[in-house]
N, C-alpha and C positions, 0 to 999 in steps of 0.2 A: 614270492619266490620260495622254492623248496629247501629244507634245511638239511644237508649230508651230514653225514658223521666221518668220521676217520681216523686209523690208528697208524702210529708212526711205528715203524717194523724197527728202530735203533734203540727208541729210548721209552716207547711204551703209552706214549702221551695219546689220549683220547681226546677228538676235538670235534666240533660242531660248525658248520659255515654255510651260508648263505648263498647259492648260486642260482642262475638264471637256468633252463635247461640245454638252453646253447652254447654255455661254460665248458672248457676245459676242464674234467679232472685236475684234482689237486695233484704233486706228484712232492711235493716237499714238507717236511713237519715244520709249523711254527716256531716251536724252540729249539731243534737241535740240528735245523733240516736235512734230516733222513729222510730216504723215501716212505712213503706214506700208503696207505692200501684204503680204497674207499671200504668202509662196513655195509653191511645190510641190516638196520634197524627197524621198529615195529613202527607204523605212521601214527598220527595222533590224529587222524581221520574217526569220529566215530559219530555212528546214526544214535541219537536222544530222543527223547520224548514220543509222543503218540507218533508221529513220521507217518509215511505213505505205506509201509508194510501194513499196521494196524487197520486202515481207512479202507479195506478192501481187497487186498493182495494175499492176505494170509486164508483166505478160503473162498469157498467157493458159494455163496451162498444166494441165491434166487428171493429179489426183492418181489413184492405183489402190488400190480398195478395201481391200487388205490388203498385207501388206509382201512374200508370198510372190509378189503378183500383180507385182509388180513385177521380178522377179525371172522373169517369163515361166514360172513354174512355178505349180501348184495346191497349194494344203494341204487336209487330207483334213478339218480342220475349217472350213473355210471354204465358206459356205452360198453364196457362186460358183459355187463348183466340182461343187456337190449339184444346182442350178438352173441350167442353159445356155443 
């Protein structure tokens, strides 16, 4: 479940809660229940480590059909080199 935040417009109180996204807006403060205004804060969603950007996505780069080709030379089993 996603976590809102929220600031009560009476008495200043920032607070944090739990709801479903099928939840109602909160409309009350916890401690002094004043009406309340949902925030827009930063998620704690973040991409780490090698990820799918690194693995391929970040350029464009043309693999070679066999290992020898890459190598700027031909293998005699290599149906590249049979077909030109």
């Amino acid at each position: 479940m996603p976590i809102y935040e929220y600031q009560c417009e009476t008495c200043g109180l920032v607070f944090e809660t739990r709801q479903k996204f099928s939840d109602s807006p909160l409309t009350r403060c916890e401690a002094c229940h004043g009406p309340v205004r949902k925030m827009i804060s930063q998620t704690a969603f973040a991409l780490k480590g090698s990820g799918w950007y690194q693995q391929g996505y970040s350029e464009k780069v043309e693999k070679p059909a066999c290992a020898s080709a890459a190598k700027d030379s031909a293998c005699s089993g290599c149906p590249k080199a049979a077909n030109p």
